[in-house]
N, CA, C and O atoms as a GROMACS GRO file, in nm:
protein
  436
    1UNK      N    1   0.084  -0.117   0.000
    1UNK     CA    2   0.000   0.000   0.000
    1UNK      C    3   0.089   0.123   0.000
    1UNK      O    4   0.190   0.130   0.070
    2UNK      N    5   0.055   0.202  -0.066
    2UNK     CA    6   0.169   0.333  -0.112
    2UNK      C    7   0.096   0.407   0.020
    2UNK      O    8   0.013   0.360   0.098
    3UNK      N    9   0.148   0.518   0.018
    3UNK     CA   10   0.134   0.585   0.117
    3UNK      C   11   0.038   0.684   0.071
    3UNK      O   12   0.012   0.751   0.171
    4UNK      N   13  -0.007   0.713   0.004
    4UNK     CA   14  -0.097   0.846  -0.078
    4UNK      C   15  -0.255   0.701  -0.074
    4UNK      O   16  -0.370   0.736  -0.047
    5UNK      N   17  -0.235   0.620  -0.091
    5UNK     CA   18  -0.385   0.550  -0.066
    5UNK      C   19  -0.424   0.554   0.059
    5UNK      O   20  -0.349   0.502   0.142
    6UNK      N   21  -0.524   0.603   0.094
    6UNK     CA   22  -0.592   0.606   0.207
    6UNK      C   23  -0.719   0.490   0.241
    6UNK      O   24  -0.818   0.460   0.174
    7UNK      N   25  -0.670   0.440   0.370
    7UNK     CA   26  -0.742   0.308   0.432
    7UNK      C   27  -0.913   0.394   0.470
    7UNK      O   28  -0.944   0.507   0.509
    8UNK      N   29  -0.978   0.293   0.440
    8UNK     CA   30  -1.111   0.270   0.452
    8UNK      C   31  -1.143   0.304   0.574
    8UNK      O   32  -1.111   0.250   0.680
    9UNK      N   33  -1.233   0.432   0.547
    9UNK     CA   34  -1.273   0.463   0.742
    9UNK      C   35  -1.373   0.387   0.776
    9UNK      O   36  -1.474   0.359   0.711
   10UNK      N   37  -1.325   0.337   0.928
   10UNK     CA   38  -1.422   0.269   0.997
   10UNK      C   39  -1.542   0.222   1.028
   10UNK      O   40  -1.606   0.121   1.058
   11UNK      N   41  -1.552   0.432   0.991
   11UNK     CA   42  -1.681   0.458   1.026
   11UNK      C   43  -1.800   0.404   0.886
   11UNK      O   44  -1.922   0.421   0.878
   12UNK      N   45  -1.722   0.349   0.807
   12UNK     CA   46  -1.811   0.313   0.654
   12UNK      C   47  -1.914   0.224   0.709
   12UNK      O   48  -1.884   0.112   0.750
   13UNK      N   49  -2.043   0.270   0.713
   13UNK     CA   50  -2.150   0.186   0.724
   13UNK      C   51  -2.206   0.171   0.849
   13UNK      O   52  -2.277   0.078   0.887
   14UNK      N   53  -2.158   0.299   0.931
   14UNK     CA   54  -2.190   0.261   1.035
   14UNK      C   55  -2.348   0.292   1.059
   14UNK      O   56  -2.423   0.231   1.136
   15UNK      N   57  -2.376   0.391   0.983
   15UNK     CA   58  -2.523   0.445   1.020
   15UNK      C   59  -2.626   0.336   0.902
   15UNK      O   60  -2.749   0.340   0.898
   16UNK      N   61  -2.554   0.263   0.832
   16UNK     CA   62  -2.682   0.152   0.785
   16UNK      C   63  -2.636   0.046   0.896
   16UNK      O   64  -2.652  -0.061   0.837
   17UNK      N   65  -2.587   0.015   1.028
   17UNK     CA   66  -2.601  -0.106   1.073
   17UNK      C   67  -2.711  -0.050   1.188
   17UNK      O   68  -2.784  -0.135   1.237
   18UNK      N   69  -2.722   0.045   1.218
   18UNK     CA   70  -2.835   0.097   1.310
   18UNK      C   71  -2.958   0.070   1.255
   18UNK      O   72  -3.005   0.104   1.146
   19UNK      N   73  -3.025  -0.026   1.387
   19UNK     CA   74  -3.180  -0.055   1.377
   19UNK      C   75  -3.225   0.100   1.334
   19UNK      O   76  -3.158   0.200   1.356
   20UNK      N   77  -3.346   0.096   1.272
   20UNK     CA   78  -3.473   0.130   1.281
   20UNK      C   79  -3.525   0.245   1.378
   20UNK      O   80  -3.554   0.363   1.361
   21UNK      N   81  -3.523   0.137   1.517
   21UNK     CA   82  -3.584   0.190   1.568
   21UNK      C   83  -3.565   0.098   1.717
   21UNK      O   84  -3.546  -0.023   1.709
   22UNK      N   85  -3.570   0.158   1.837
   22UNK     CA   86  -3.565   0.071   1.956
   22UNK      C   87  -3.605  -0.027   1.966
   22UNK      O   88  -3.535  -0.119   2.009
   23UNK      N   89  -3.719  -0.043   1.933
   23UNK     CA   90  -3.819  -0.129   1.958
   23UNK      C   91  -3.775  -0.265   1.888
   23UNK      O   92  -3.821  -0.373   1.925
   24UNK      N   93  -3.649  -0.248   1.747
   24UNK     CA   94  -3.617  -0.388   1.703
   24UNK      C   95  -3.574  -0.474   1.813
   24UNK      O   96  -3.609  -0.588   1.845
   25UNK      N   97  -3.493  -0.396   1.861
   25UNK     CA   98  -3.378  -0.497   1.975
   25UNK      C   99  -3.449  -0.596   2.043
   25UNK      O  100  -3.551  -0.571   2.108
   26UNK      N  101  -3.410  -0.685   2.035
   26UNK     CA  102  -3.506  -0.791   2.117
   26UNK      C  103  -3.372  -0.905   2.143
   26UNK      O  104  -3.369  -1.020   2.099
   27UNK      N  105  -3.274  -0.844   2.219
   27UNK     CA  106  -3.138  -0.914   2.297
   27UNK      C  107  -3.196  -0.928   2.402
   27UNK      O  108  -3.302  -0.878   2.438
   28UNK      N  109  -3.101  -1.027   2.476
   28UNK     CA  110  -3.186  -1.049   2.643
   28UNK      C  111  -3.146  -0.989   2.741
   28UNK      O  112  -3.025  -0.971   2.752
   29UNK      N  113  -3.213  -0.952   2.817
   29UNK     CA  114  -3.203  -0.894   2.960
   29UNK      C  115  -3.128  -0.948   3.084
   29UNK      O  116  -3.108  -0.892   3.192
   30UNK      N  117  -3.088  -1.080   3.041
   30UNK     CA  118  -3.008  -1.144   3.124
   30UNK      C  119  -2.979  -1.307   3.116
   30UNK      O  120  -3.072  -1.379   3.080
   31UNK      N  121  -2.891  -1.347   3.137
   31UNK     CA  122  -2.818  -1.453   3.072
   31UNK      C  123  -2.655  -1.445   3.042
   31UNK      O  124  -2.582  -1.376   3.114
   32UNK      N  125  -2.616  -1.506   2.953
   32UNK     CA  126  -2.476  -1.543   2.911
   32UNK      C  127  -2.565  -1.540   2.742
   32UNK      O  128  -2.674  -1.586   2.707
   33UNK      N  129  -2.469  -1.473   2.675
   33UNK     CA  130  -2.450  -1.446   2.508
   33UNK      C  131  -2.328  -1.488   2.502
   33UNK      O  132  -2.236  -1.473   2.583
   34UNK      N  133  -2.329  -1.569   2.353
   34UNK     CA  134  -2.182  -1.613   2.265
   34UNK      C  135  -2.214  -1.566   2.181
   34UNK      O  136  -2.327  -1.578   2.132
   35UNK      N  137  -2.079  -1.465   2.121
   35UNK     CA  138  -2.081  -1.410   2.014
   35UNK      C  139  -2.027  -1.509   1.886
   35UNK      O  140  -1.940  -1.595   1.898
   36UNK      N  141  -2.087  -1.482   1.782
   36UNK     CA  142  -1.978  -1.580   1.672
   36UNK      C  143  -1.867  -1.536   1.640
   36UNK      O  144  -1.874  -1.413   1.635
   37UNK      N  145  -1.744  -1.583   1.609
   37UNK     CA  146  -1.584  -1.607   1.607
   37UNK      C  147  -1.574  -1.441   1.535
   37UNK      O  148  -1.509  -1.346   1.578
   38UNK      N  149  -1.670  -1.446   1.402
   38UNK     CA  150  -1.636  -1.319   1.318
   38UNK      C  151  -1.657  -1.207   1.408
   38UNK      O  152  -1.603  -1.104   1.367
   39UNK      N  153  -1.735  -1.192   1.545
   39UNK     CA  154  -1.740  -1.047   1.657
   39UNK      C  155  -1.650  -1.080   1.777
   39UNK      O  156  -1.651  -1.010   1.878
   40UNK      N  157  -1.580  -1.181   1.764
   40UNK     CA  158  -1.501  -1.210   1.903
   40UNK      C  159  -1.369  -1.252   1.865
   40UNK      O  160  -1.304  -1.316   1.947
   41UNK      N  161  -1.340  -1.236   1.799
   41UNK     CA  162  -1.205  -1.290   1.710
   41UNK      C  163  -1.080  -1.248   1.782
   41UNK      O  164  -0.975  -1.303   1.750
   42UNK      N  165  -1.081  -1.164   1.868
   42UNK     CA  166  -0.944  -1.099   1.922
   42UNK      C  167  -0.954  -1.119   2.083
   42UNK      O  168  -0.847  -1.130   2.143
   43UNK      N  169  -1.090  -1.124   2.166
   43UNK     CA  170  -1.122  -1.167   2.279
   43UNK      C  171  -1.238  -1.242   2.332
   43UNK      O  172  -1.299  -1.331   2.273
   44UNK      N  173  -1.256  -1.204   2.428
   44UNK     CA  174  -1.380  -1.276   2.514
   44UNK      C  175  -1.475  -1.317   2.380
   44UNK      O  176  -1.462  -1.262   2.270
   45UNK      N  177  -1.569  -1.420   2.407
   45UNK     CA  178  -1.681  -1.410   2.301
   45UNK      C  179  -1.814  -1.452   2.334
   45UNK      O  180  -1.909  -1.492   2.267
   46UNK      N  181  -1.788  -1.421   2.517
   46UNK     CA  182  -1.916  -1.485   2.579
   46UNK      C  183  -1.954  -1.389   2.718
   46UNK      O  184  -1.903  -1.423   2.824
   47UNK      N  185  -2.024  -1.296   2.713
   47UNK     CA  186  -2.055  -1.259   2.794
   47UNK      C  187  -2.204  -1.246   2.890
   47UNK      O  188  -2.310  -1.295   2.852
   48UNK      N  189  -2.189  -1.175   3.011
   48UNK     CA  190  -2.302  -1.226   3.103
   48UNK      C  191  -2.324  -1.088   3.073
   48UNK      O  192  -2.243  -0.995   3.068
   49UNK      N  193  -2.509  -1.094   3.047
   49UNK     CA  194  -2.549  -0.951   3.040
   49UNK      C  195  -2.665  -0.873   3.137
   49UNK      O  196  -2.734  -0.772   3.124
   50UNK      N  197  -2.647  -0.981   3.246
   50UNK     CA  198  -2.688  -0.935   3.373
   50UNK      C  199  -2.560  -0.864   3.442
   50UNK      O  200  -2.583  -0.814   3.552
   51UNK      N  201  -2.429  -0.852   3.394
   51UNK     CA  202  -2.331  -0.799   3.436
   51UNK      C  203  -2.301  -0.664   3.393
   51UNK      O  204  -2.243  -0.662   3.285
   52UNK      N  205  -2.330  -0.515   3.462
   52UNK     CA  206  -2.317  -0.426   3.375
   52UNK      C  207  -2.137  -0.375   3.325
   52UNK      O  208  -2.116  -0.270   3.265
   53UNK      N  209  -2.055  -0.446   3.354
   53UNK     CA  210  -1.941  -0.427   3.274
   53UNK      C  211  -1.909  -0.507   3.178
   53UNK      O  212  -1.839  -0.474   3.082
   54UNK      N  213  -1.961  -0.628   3.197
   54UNK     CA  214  -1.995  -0.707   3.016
   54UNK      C  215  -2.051  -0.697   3.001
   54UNK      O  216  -2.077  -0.788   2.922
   55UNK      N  217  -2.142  -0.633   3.012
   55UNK     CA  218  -2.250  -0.565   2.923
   55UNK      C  219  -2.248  -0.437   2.825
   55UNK      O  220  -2.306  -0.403   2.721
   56UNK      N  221  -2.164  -0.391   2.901
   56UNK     CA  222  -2.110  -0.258   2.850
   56UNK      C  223  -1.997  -0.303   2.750
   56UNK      O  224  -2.000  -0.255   2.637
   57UNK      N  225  -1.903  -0.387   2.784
   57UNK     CA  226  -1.806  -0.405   2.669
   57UNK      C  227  -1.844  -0.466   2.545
   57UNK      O  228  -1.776  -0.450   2.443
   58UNK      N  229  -2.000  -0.567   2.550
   58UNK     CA  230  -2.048  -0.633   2.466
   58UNK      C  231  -2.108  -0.522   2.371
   58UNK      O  232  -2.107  -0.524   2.248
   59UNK      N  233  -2.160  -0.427   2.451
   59UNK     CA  234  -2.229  -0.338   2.330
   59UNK      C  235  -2.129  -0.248   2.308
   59UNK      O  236  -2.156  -0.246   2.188
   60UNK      N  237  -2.073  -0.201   2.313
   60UNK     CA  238  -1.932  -0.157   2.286
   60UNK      C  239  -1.890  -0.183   2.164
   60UNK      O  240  -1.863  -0.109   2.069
   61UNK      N  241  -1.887  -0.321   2.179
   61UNK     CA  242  -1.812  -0.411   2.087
   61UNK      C  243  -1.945  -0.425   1.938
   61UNK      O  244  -1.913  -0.450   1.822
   62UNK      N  245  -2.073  -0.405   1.980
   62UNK     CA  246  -2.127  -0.483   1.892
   62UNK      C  247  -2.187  -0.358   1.833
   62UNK      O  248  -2.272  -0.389   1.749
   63UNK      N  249  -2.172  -0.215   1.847
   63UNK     CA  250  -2.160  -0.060   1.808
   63UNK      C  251  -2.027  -0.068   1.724
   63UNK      O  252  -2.028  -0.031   1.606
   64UNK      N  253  -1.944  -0.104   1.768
   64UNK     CA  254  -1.829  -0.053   1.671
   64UNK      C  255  -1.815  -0.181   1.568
   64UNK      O  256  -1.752  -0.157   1.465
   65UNK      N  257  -1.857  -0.288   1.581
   65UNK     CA  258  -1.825  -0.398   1.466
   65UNK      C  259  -1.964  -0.507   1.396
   65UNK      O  260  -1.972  -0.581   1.298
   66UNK      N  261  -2.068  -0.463   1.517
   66UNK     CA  262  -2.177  -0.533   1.493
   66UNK      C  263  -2.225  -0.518   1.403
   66UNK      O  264  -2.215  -0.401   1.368
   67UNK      N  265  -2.311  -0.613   1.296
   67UNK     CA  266  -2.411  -0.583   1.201
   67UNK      C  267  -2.553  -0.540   1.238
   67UNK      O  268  -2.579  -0.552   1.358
   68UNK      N  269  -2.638  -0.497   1.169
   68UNK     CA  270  -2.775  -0.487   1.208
   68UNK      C  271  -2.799  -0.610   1.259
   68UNK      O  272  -2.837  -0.593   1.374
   69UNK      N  273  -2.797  -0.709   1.236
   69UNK     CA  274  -2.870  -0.792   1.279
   69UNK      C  275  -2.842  -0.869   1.398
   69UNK      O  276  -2.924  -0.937   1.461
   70UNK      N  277  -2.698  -0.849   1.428
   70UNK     CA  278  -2.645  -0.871   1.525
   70UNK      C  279  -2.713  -0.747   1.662
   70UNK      O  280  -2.754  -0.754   1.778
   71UNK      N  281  -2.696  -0.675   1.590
   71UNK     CA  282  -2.711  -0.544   1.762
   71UNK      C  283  -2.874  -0.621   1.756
   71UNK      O  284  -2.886  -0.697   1.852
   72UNK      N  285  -2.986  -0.618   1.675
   72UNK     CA  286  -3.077  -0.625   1.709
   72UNK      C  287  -3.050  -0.786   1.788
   72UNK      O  288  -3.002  -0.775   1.900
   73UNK      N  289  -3.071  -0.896   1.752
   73UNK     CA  290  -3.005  -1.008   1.854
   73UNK      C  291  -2.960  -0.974   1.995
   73UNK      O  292  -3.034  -1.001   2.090
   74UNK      N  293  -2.851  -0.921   2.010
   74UNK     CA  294  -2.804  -0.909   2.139
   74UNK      C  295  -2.840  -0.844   2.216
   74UNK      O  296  -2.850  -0.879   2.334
   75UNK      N  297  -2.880  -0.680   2.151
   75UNK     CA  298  -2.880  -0.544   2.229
   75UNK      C  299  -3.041  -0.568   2.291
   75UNK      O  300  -3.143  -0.613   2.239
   76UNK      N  301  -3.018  -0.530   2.394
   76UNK     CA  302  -3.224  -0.513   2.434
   76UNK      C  303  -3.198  -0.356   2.471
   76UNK      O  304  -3.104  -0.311   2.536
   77UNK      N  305  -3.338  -0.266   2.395
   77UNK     CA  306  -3.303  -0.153   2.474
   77UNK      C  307  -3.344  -0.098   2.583
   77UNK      O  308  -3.298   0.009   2.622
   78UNK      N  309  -3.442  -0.171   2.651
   78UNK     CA  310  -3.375  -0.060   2.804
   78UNK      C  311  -3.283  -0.065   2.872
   78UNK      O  312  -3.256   0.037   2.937
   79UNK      N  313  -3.205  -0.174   2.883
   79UNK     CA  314  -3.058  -0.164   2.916
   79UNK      C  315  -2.971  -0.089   2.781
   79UNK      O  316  -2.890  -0.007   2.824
   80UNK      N  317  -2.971  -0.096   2.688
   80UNK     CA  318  -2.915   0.002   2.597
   80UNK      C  319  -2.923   0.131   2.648
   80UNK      O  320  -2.816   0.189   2.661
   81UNK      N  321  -3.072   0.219   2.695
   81UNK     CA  322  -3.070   0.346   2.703
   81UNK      C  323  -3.015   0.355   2.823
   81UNK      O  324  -2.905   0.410   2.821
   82UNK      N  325  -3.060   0.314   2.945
   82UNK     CA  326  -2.978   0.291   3.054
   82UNK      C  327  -2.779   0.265   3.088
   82UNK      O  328  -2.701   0.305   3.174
   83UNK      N  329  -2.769   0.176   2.967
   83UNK     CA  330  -2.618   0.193   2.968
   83UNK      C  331  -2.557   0.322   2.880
   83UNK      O  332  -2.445   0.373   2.884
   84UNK      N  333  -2.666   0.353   2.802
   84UNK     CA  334  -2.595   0.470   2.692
   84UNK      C  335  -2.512   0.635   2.738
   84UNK      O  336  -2.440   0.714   2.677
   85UNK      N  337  -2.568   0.629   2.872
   85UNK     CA  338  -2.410   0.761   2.897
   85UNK      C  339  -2.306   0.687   2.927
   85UNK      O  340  -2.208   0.760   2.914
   86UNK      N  341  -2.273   0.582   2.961
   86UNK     CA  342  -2.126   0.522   2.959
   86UNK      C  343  -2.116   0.466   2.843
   86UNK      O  344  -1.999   0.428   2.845
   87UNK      N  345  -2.156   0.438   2.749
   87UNK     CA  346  -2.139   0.369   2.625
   87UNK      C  347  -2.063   0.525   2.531
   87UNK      O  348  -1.958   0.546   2.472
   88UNK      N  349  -2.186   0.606   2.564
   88UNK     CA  350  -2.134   0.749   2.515
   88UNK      C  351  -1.950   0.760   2.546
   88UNK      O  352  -1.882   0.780   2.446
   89UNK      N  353  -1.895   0.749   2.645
   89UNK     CA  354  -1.805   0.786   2.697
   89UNK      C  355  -1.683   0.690   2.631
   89UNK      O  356  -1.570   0.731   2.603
   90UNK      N  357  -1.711   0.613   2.621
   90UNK     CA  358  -1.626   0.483   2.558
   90UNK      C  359  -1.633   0.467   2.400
   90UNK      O  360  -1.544   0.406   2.341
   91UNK      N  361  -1.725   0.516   2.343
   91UNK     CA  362  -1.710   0.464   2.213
   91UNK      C  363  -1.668   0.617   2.124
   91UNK      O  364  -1.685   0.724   2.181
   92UNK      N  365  -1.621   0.614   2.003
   92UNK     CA  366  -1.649   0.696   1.933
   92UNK      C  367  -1.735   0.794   1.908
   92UNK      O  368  -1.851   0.771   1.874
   93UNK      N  369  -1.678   0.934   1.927
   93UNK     CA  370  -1.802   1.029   1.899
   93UNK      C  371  -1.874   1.057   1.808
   93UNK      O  372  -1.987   1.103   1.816
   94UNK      N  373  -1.808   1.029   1.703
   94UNK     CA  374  -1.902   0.974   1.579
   94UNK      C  375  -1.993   0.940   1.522
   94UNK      O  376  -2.078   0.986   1.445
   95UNK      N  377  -1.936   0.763   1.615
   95UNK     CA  378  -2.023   0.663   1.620
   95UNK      C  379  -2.168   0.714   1.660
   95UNK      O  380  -2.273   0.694   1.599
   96UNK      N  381  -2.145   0.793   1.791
   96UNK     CA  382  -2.228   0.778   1.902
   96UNK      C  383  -2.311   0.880   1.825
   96UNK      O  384  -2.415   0.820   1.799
   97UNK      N  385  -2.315   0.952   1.796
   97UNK     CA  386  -2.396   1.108   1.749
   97UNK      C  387  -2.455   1.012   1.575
   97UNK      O  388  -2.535   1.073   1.505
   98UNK      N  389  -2.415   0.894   1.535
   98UNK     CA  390  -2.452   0.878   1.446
   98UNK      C  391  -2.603   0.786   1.537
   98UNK      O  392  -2.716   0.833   1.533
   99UNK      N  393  -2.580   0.694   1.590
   99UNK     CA  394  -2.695   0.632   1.688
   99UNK      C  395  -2.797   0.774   1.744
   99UNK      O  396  -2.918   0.774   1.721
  100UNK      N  397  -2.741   0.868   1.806
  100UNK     CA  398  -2.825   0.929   1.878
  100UNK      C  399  -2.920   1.011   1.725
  100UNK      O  400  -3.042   1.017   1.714
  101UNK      N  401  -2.854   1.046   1.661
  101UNK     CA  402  -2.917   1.068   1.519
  101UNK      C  403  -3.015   1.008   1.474
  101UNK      O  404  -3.121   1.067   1.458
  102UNK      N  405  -2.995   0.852   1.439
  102UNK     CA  406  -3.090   0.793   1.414
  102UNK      C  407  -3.212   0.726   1.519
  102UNK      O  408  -3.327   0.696   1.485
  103UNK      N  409  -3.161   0.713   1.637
  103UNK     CA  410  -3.251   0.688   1.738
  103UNK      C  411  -3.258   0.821   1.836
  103UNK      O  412  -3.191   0.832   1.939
  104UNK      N  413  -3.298   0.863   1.815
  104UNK     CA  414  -3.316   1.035   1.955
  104UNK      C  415  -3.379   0.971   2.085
  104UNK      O  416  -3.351   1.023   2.193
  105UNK      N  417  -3.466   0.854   2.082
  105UNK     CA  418  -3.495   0.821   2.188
  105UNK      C  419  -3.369   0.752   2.346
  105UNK      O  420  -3.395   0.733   2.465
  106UNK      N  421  -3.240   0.733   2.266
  106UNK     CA  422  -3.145   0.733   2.360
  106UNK      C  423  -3.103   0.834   2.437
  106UNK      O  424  -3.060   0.794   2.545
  107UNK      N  425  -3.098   0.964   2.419
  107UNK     CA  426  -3.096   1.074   2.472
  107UNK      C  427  -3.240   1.135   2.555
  107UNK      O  428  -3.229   1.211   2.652
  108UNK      N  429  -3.346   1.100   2.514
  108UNK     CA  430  -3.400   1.151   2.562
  108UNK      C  431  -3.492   1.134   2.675
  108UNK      O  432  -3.562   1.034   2.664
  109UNK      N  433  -3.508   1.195   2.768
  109UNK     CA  434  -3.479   1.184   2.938
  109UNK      C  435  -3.584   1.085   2.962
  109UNK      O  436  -3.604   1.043   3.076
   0.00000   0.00000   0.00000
């Protein structure tokens, strides 16, 4: 790769992997989730989401690499809106203003 080609931003696609709308998410509220190899490939790939710090790293993780169909799977949102000022804090601002964009109901009180 020459140096004048510029790598593919991250952020490509991030606002088509965002549900809809809250109401898709239908992840569970509590339990143990395994992620498949292609979202866990570098660590953990099983977390407890009655735990709010794997919980937080799971959606973390599944905001910055997840597909639609994946966040809807895993994510449930009232723990989404509930975790979303620390999620805010940890992820990309970007990212995050691209979610609060398409869903306003995370922000709002």
């Amino acid at each position: 790769m020459s140096t004048t080609e510029a790598l593919p931003s991250r952020l490509h696609g991030v606002a088509d992997r965002i549900p809809a709308s809250l109401g898709l998410l239908s992840g569970p509220r509590s339990g143990r989730v395994s992620l498949p190899v292609r979202l866990a490939w570098s660590g953990p790939g099983d977390y407890d989401v009655g735990d709010p710090g794997e919980r937080l790293t799971l959606y973390c993780l599944l905001l910055d690499c997840g597909q639609r169909d994946d966040i809807i799977r895993y994510v449930d949102a009232t723990l989404l809106r509930q975790d979303w000022p620390r999620i805010r804090r940890l992820t990309a601002r970007r990212v995050t203003r691209l979610w609060e964009r398409q869903l306003p109901d995370l922000v709002a009180g």
